[in-house]
C-alpha positions in Angstrom: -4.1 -26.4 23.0 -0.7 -27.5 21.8 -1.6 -27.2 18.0 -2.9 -23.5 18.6 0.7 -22.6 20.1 2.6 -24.7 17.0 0.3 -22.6 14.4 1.0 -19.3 16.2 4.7 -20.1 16.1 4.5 -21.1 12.9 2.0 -17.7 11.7 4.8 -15.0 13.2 7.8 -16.8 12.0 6.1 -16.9 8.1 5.1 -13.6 9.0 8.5 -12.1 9.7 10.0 -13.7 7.1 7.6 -12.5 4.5 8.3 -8.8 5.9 12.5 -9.6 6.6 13.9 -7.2 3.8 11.3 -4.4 4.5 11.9 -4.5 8.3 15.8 -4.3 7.2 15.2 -1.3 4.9 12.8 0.2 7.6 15.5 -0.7 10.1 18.4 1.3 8.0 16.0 4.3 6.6 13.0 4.6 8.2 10.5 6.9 6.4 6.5 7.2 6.6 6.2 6.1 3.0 8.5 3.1 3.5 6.5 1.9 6.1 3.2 2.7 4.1 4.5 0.6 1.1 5.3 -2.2 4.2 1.7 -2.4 4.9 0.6 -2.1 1.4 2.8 -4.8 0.0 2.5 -7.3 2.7 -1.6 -7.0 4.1 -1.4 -10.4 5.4 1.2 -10.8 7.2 1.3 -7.3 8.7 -3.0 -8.1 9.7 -1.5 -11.8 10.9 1.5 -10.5 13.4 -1.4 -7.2 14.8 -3.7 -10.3 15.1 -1.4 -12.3 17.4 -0.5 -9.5 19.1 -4.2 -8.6 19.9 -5.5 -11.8 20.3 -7.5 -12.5 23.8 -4.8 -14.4 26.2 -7.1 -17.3 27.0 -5.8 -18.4 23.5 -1.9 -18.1 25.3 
């Protein structure tokens, strides 16, 4: 059970940073299409931080 909290640690953090300088430009001007490109640019780790959000809590 300890690993599965290190790897989800370890998922956001990669996650965020992967998406850092599109959340800042999101953060400064957000548009629809800036947020579109987001997704678009970055599938993974947009699917990997909805997937920890959504996952069941018995994995908490």
């Amino acid at each position: 059970m300890g690993r599965v909290s290190w790897l989800v640690v370890v998922l956001a953090v990669l996650a965020i940073l992967d998406l850092w300088s599109e959340l800042q430009l999101l953060g400064e001007h957000f548009t629809w299409s800036s947020l579109g490109y987001a997704v678009g640019q970055h599938p993974l780790a947009v699917a990997v931080l909805l997937l920890l959000i959504l996952r069941p809590t018995r994995l908490r």
